[in-house]
TIKEMAR-824128 format. One record per atom (N, C-alpha, C): residue number from 1; residue in three letters; atom name; x, y, z. Coordinates in Angstrom, 1 decimal. Example, Ala and Ser with C-alpha at 12.3 -4.5 7.8 and 13.67 -1.06 7.14 Angstrom:
2
ATOM     k     r    a       xx       yy       zz
ATOM     1   ALA    N     13.2     -5.7      7.8
ATOM     1   ALA   CA     12.3     -4.5      7.8
ATOM     1   ALA    C     13.2     -3.3      7.8
ATOM     2   SER    N     12.8     -2.2      7.1
ATOM     2   SER   CA     13.7     -1.1      7.1
ATOM     2   SER    C     12.9      0.0      7.9
REM end
This chain:
64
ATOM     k     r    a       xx       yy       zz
ATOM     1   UNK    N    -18.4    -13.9     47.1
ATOM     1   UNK   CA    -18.8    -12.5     47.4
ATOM     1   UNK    C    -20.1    -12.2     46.6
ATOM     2   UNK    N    -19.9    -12.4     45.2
ATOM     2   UNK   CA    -21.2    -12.1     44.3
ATOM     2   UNK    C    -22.5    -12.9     44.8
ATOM     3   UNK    N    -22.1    -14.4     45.7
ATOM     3   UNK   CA    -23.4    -15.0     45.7
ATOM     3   UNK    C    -24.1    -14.6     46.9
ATOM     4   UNK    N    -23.3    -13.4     47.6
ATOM     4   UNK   CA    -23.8    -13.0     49.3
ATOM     4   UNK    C    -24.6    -11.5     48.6
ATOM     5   UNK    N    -24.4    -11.1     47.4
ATOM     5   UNK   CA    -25.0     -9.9     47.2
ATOM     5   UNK    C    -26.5    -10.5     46.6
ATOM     6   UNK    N    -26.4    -11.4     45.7
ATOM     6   UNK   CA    -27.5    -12.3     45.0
ATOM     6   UNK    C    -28.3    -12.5     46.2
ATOM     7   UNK    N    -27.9    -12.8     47.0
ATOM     7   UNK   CA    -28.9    -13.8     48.3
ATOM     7   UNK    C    -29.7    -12.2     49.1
ATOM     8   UNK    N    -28.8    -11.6     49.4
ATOM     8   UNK   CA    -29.7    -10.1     49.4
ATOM     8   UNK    C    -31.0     -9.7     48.4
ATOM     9   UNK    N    -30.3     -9.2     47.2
ATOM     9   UNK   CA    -31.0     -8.9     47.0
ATOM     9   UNK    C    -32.6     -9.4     46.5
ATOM    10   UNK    N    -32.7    -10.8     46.8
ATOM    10   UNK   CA    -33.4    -11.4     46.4
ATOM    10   UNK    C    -34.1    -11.4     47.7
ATOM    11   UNK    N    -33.4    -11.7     48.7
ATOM    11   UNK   CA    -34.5    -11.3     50.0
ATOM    11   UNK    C    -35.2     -9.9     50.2
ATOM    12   UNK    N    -34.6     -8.8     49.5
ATOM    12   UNK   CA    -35.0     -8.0     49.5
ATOM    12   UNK    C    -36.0     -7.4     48.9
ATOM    13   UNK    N    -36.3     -8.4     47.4
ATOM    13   UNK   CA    -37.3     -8.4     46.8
ATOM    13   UNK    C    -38.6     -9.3     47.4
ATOM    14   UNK    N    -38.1    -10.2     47.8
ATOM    14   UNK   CA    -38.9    -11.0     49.0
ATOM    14   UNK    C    -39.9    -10.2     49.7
ATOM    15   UNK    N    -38.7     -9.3     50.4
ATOM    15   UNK   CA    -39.7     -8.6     51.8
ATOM    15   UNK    C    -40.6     -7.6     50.8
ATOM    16   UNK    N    -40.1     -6.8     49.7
ATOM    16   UNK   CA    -41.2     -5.9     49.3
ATOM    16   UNK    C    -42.5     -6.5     48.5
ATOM    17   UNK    N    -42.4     -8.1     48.3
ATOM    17   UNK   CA    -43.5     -8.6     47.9
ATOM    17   UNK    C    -44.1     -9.1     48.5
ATOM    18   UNK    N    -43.9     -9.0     50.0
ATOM    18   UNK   CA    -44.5     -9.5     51.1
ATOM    18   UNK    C    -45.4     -8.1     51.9
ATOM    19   UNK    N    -44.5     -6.8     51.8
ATOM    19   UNK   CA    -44.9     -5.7     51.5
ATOM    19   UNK    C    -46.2     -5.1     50.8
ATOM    20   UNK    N    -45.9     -5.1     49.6
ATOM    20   UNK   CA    -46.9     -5.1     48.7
ATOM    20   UNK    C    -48.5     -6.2     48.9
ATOM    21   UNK    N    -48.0     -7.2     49.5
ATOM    21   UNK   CA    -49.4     -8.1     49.4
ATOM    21   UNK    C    -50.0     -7.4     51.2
ATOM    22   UNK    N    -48.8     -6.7     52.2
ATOM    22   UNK   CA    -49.7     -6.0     53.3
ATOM    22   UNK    C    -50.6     -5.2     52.9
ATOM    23   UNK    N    -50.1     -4.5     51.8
ATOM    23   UNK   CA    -51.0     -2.9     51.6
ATOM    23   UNK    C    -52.1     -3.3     50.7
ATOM    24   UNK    N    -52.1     -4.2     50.5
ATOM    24   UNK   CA    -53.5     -5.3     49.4
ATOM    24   UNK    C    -54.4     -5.8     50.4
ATOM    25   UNK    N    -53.7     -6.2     51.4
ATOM    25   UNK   CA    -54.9     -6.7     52.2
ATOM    25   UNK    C    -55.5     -5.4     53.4
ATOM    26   UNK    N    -54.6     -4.8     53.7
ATOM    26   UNK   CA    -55.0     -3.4     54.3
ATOM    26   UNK    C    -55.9     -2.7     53.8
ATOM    27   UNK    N    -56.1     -2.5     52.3
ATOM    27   UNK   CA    -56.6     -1.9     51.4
ATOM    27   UNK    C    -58.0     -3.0     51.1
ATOM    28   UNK    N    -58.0     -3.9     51.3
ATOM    28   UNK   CA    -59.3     -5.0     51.5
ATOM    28   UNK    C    -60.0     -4.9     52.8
ATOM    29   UNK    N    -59.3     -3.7     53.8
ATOM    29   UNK   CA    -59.7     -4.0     54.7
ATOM    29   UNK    C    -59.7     -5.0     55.9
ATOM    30   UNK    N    -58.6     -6.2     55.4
ATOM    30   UNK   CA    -58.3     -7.4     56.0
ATOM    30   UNK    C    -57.4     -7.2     57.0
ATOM    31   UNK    N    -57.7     -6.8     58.0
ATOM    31   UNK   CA    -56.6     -5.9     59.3
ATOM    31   UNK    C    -55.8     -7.2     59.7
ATOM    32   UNK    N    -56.3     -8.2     60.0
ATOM    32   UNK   CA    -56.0     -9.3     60.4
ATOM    32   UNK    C    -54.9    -10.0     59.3
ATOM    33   UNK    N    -55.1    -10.3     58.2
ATOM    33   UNK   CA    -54.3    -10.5     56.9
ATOM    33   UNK    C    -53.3     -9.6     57.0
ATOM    34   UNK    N    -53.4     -8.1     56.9
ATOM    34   UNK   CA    -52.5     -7.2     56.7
ATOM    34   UNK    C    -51.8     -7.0     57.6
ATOM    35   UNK    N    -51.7     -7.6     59.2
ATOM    35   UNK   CA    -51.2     -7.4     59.6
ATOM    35   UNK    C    -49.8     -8.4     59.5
ATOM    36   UNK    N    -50.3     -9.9     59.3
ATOM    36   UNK   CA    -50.0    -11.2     59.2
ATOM    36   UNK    C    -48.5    -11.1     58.0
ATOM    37   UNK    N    -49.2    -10.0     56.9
ATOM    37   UNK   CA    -48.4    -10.5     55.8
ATOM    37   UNK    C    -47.1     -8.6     56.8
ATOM    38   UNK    N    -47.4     -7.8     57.1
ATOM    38   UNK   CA    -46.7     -7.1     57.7
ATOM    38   UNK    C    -45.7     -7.6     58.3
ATOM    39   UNK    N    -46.4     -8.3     59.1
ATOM    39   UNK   CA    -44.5     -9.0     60.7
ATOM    39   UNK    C    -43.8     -9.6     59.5
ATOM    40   UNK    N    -44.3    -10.7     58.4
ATOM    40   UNK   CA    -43.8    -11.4     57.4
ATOM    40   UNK    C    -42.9    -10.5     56.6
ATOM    41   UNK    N    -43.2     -9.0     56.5
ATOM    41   UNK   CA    -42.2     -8.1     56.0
ATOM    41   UNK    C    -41.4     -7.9     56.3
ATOM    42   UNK    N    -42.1     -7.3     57.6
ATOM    42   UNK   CA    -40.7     -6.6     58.8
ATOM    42   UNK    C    -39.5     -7.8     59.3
ATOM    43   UNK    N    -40.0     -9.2     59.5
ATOM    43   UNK   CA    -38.6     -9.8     59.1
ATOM    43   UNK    C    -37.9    -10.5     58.0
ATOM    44   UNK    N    -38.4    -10.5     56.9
ATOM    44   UNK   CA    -37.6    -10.7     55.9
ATOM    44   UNK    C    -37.4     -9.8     55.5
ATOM    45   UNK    N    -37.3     -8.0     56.3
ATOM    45   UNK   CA    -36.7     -6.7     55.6
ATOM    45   UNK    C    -35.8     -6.9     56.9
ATOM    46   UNK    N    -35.4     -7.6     58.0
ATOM    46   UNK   CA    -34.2     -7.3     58.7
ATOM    46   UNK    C    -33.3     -8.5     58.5
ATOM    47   UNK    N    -33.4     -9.7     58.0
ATOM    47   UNK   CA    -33.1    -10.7     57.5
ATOM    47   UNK    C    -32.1    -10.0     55.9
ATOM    48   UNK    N    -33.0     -9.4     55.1
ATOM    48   UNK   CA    -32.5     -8.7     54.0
ATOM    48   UNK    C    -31.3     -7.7     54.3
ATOM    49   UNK    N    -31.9     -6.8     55.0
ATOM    49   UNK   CA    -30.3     -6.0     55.6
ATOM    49   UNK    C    -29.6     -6.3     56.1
ATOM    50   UNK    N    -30.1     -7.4     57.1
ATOM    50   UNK   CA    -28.7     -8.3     57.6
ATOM    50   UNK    C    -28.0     -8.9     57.0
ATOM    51   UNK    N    -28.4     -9.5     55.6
ATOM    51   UNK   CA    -27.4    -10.0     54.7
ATOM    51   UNK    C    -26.5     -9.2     54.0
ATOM    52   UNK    N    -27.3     -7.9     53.5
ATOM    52   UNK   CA    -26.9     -6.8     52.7
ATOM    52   UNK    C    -25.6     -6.1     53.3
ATOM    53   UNK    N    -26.0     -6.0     55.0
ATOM    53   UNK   CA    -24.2     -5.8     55.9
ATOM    53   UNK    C    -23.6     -6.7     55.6
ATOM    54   UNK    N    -23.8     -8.2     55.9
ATOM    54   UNK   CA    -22.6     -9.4     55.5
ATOM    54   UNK    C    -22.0     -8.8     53.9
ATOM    55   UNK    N    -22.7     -8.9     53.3
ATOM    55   UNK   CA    -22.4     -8.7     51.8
ATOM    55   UNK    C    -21.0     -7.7     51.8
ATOM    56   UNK    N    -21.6     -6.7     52.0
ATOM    56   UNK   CA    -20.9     -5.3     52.1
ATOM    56   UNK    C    -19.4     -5.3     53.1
ATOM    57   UNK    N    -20.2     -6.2     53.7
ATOM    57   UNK   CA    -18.2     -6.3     54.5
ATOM    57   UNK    C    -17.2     -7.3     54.0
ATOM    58   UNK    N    -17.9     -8.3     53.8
ATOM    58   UNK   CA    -17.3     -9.2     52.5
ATOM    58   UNK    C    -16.4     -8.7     51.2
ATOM    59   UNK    N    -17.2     -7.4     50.8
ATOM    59   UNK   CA    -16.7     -6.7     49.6
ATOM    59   UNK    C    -15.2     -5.7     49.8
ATOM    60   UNK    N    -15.7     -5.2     51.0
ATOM    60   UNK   CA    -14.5     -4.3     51.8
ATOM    60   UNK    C    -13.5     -5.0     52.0
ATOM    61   UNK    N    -13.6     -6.3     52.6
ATOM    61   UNK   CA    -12.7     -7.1     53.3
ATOM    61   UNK    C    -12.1     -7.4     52.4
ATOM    62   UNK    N    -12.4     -8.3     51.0
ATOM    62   UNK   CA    -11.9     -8.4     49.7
ATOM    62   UNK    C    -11.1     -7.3     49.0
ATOM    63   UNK    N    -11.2     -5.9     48.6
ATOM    63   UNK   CA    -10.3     -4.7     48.4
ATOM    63   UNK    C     -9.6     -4.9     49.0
ATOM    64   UNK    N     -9.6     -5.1     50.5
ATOM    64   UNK   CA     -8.3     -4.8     51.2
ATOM    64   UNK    C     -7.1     -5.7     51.3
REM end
Protein backbone atom coordinates (compact mmCIF):
# COMPACT_ATOMS: atom_id res chain seq x y z
CA UNK A 1 0.00 0.00 0.00
CA UNK A 2 2.85 2.56 0.99
CA UNK A 3 4.66 1.62 -2.35
CA UNK A 4 1.23 2.66 -4.44
CA UNK A 5 1.31 6.08 -2.55
CA UNK A 6 5.33 6.48 -3.33
CA UNK A 7 4.66 5.65 -7.10
CA UNK A 8 2.07 8.58 -6.99
CA UNK A 9 3.50 10.81 -5.60
CA UNK A 10 6.41 10.80 -7.58
CA UNK A 11 4.45 10.90 -10.72
CA UNK A 12 3.09 13.65 -9.50
CA UNK A 13 6.12 15.41 -9.09
CA UNK A 14 6.87 14.19 -12.57
CA UNK A 15 3.93 15.86 -14.22
CA UNK A 16 4.63 19.29 -12.34
CA UNK A 17 8.18 19.22 -13.68
CA UNK A 18 7.06 18.60 -16.87
CA UNK A 19 4.71 21.54 -16.04
CA UNK A 20 7.06 23.89 -15.06
CA UNK A 21 9.51 23.26 -18.13
CA UNK A 22 5.80 24.18 -20.35
CA UNK A 23 5.67 27.58 -18.75
CA UNK A 24 9.64 27.96 -19.51
CA UNK A 25 9.21 27.34 -22.88
CA UNK A 26 5.89 29.38 -23.25
CA UNK A 27 7.64 32.11 -21.53
CA UNK A 28 10.68 31.66 -24.38
CA UNK A 29 8.08 32.04 -26.60
CA UNK A 30 8.64 28.42 -27.88
CA UNK A 31 4.78 27.61 -28.66
CA UNK A 32 5.81 24.57 -30.37
CA UNK A 33 8.11 23.31 -27.30
CA UNK A 34 5.42 24.50 -24.85
CA UNK A 35 3.12 22.90 -26.24
CA UNK A 36 5.07 19.47 -26.55
CA UNK A 37 6.27 19.53 -22.91
CA UNK A 38 2.14 20.51 -22.08
CA UNK A 39 0.37 17.11 -23.59
CA UNK A 40 3.67 15.53 -21.63
CA UNK A 41 1.99 17.12 -18.52
CA UNK A 42 -1.50 16.63 -19.07
CA UNK A 43 -0.66 12.83 -19.16
CA UNK A 44 1.54 12.20 -16.59
CA UNK A 45 -1.12 14.53 -14.46
CA UNK A 46 -3.87 11.78 -15.38
CA UNK A 47 -1.54 8.87 -15.13
CA UNK A 48 -0.67 10.57 -11.46
CA UNK A 49 -4.30 10.68 -10.37
CA UNK A 50 -4.93 7.58 -11.63
CA UNK A 51 -2.56 6.08 -9.40
CA UNK A 52 -3.40 8.43 -6.54
CA UNK A 53 -7.34 6.73 -6.78
CA UNK A 54 -5.61 3.18 -6.94
CA UNK A 55 -3.63 4.24 -3.83
CA UNK A 56 -6.52 5.62 -1.98
CA UNK A 57 -8.71 2.64 -2.44
CA UNK A 58 -6.09 0.39 -1.51
CA UNK A 59 -5.86 2.30 1.83
CA UNK A 60 -9.75 2.10 2.40
CA UNK A 61 -9.90 -1.41 1.40
CA UNK A 62 -7.09 -2.14 3.99
CA UNK A 63 -9.12 -0.28 7.20
CA UNK A 64 -11.80 -2.26 6.40
Amino acid sequence: MQQAHIKAAENHETAAKSHRAAAEQYGKNDHAKGKECSMQALHQSKTACEQSETAHTKSVAQKN
